[in-house]
C-alpha positions as CSV (number, residue, x, y, z in Angstrom):
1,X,-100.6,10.9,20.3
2,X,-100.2,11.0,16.3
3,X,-97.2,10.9,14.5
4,X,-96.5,13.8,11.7
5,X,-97.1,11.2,8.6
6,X,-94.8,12.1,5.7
7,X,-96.9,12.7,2.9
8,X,-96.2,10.6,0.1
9,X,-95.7,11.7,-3.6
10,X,-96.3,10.3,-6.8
11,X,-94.2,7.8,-8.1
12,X,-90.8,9.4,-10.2
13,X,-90.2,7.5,-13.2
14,X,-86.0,7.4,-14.2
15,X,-87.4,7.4,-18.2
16,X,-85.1,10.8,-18.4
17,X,-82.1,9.7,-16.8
18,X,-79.3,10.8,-19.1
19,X,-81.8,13.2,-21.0
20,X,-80.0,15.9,-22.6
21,X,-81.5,19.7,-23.2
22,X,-82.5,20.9,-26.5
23,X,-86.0,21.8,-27.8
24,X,-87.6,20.6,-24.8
25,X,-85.7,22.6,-22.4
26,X,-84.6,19.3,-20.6
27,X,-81.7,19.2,-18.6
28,X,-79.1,16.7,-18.5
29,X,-79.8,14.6,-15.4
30,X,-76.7,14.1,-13.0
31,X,-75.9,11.6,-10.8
32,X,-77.1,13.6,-7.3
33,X,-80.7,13.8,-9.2
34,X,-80.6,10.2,-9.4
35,X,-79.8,9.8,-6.2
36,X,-82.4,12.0,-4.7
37,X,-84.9,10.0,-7.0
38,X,-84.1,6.7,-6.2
39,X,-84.2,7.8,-2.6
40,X,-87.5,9.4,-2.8
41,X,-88.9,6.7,-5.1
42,X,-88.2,3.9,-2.4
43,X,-89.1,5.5,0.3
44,X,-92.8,5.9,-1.2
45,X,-92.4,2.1,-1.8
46,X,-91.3,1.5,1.8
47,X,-94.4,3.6,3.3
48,X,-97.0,1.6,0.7
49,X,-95.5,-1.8,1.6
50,X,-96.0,-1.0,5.6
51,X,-99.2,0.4,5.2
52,X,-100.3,-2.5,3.4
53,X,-99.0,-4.8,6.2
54,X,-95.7,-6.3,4.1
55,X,-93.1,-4.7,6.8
56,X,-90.4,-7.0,5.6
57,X,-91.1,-5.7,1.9
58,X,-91.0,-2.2,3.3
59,X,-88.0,-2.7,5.4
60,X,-86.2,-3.7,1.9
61,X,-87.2,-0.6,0.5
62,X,-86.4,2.0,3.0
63,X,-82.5,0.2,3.4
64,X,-82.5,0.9,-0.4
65,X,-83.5,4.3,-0.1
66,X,-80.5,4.9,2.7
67,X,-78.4,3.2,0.2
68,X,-79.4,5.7,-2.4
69,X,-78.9,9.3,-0.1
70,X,-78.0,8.2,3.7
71,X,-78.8,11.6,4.5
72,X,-82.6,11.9,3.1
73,X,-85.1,12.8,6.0
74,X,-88.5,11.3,5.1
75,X,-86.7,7.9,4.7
76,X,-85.3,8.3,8.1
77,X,-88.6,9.6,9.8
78,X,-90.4,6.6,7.6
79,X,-87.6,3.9,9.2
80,X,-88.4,5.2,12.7
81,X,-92.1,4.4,12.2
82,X,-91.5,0.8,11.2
83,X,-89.0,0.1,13.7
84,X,-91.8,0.8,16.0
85,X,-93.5,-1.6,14.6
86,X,-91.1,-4.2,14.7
87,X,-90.9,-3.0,18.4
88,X,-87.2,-1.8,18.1
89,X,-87.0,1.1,20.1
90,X,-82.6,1.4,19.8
91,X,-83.3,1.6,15.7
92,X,-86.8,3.7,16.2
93,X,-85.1,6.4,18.2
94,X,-81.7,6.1,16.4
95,X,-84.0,7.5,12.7
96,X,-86.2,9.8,14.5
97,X,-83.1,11.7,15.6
98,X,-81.1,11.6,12.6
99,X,-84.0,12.9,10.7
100,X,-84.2,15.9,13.8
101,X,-80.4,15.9,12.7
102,X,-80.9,16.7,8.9
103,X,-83.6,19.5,9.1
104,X,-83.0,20.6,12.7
105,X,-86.2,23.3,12.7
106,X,-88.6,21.3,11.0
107,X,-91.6,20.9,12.9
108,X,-93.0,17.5,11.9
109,X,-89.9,15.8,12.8
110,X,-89.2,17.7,15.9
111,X,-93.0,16.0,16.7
112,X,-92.5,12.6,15.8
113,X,-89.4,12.5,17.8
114,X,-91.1,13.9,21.0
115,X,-94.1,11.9,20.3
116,X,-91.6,8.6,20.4
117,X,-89.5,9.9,23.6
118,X,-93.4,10.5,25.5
119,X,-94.3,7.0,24.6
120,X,-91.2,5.3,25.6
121,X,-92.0,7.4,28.9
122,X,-89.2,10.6,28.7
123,X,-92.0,12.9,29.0
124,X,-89.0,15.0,30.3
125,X,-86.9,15.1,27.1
126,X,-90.0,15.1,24.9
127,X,-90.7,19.3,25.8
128,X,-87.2,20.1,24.2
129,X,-88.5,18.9,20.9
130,X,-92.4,19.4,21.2
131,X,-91.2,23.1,21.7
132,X,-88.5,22.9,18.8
133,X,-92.2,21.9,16.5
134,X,-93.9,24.8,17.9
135,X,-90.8,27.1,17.3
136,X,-91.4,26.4,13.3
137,X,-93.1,29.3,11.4
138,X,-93.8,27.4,8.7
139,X,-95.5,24.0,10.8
140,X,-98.6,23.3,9.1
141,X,-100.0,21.8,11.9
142,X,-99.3,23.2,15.1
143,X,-102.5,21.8,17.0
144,X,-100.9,18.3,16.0
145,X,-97.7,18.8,18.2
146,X,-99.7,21.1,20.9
147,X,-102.5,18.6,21.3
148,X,-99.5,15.4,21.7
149,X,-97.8,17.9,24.0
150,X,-100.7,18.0,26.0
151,X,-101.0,14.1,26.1
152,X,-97.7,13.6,27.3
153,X,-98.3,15.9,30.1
154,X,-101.5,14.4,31.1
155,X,-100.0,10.7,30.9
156,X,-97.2,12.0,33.4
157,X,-100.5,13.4,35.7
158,X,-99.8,17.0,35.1
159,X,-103.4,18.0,34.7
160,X,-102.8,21.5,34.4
161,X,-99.7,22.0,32.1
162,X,-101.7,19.3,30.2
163,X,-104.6,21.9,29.9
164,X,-102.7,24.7,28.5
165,X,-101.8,23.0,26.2
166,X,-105.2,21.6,24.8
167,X,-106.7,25.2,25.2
168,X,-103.4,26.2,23.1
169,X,-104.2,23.7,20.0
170,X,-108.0,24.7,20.1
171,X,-107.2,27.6,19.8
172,X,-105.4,27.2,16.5
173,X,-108.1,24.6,15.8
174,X,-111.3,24.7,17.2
175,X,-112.4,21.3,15.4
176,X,-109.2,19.5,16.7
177,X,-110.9,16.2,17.6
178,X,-108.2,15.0,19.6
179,X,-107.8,18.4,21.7
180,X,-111.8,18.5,21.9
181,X,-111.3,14.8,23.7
182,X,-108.0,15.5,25.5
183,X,-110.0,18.4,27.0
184,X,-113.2,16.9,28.4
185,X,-110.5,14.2,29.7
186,X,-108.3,16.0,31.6
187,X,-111.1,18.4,33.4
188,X,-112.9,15.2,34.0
189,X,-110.1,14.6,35.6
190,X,-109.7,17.6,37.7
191,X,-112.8,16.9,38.4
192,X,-114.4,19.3,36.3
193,X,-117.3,17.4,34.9
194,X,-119.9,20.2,34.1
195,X,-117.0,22.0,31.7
196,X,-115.9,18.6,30.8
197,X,-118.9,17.5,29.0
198,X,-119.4,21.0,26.9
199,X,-116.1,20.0,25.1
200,X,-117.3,16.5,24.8
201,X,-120.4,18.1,23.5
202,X,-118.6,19.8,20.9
203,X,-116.7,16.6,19.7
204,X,-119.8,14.8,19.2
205,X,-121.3,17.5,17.0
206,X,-118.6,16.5,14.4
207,X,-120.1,13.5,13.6
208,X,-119.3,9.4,15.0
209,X,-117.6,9.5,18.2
210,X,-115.0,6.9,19.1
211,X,-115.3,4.0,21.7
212,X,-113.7,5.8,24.2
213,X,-115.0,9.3,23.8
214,X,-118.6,7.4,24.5
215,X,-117.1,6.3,28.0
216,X,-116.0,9.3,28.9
217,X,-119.3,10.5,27.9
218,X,-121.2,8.0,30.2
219,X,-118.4,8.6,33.0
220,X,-119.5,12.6,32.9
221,X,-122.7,11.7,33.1
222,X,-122.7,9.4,35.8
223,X,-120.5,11.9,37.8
224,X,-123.4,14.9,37.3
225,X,-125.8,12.5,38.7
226,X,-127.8,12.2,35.1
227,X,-128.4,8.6,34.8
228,X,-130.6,8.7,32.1
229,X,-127.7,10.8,29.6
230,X,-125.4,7.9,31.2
231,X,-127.1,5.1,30.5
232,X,-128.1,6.1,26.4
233,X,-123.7,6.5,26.3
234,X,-123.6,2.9,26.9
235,X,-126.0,1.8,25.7
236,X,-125.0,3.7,21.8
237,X,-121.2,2.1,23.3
238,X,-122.7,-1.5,23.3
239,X,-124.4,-1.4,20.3
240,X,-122.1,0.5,17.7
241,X,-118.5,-1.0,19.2
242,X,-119.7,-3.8,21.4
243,X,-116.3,-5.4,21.2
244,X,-113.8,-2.4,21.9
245,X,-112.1,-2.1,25.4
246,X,-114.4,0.9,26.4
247,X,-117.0,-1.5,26.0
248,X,-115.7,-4.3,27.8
249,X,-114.7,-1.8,30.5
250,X,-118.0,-0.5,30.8
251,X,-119.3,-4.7,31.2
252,X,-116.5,-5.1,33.7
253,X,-117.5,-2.4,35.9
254,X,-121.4,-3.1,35.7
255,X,-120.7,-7.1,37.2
256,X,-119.1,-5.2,40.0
């Protein structure tokens, strides 16, 4: 399941702070703009630092950016991320709600917050918000939340609510590689292998499949009874990902 990321913006500069209008048209900057700056500003700087692997710079930055405007979302929906990293689930789940809190009907954070309640296994709880993301008219990516919907589902074994829900985000998105995967998955599961492998056809038309998408290729296979189609998945498994857990999976079961 994939988190909403909150898109980050170009750095703001504070060269006009205390600018007054004239010629330019400039207004005066007050102390609320500053605020909302410094908060934006460090909360950038917060999301750089973590993706660059310096969590303790980034936790530095995002407190700052509380410190500026306690109440600005991305900085809230950025600190829930990082606590997750830090595996703090109290702290993870503590942002991810305040920034629900703030903008109630936004989609993205409606998402992340299911997203984190699926994973921490409330599949339960998770529907109130996954439906709160599809609710937004204005969601950009409705597929996202539909296809983590559908995840959620299929990780609590409900194959078919799990379905409708990945026919629901390909729907909106036909090229949806994680619905296209999530798809073939769960009617491989329901033991649907002949429809599972047209979806997992589809995927693979976009370009490199993952590690796993090639197991579930060679598992489809295997259960149609075409050993030759399951024995070029592993063997394109082995040789492009040879140390991923599909692979080692697929060595495991082979000793057998």
């Amino acid at each position: 399941m994939r988190l909403e990321r909150w898109g980050m913006v170009a750095a703001l500069a504070f060269a006009c702070a205390g600018c007054v209008g004239g010629e330019s048209g400039l207004k005066p900057t007050t102390a609320a703009d500053e605020k909302a700056k410094g908060a934006e500003v460090h909360t950038e700087l917060g999301q750089r630092y973590m993706q660059q692997g310096d969590l303790k710079g980034a936790m530095e930055k995002l407190q700052q950016a509380i410190q500026f405007d306690p109440n600005y979302a991305p900085a809230r929906t950025v600190l829930g991320v990082l606590y997750e990293k830090i595996n703090d689930p109290a702290n993870a789940e503590l942002n991810y709600r305040r920034a629900v809190d703030l903008d109630p009907k936004k989609g993205s954070v409606n998402n992340n917050l299911a997203v984190f309640l699926c994973k921490q296994g409330r599949a339960g709880e998770s529907k109130v918000y996954f439906d709160r993301a599809l609710a937004d008219p204005f969601y950009e990516t409705p597929d996202l939340a539909m296809t983590n919907a559908g995840t959620c589902l299929l990780g609590s074994k409900d194959y078919e609510g799990a379905e409708v829900y990945f026919r629901k985000a390909l729907d909106r998105n036909p090229n949806n590689a994680d619905a296209l995967y999530q798809m073939a998955n769960v009617l491989y599961l329901k033991n649907d292998a002949f429809r599972a492998r047209a979806f997992l056809q589809r995927l693979e038309a976009q370009g490199q499949p993952s590690p796993t998408a090639l197991k579930l290729g060679h598992d489809i296979e295997l259960r149609l009874g075409d050993g030759e189609a399951a024995r070029d998945y592993a063997k394109r498994l082995r040789e492009k990902f040879p140390d991923s857990e599909p692979a080692r999976a697929l060595e495991a079961a082979a000793r057998q």
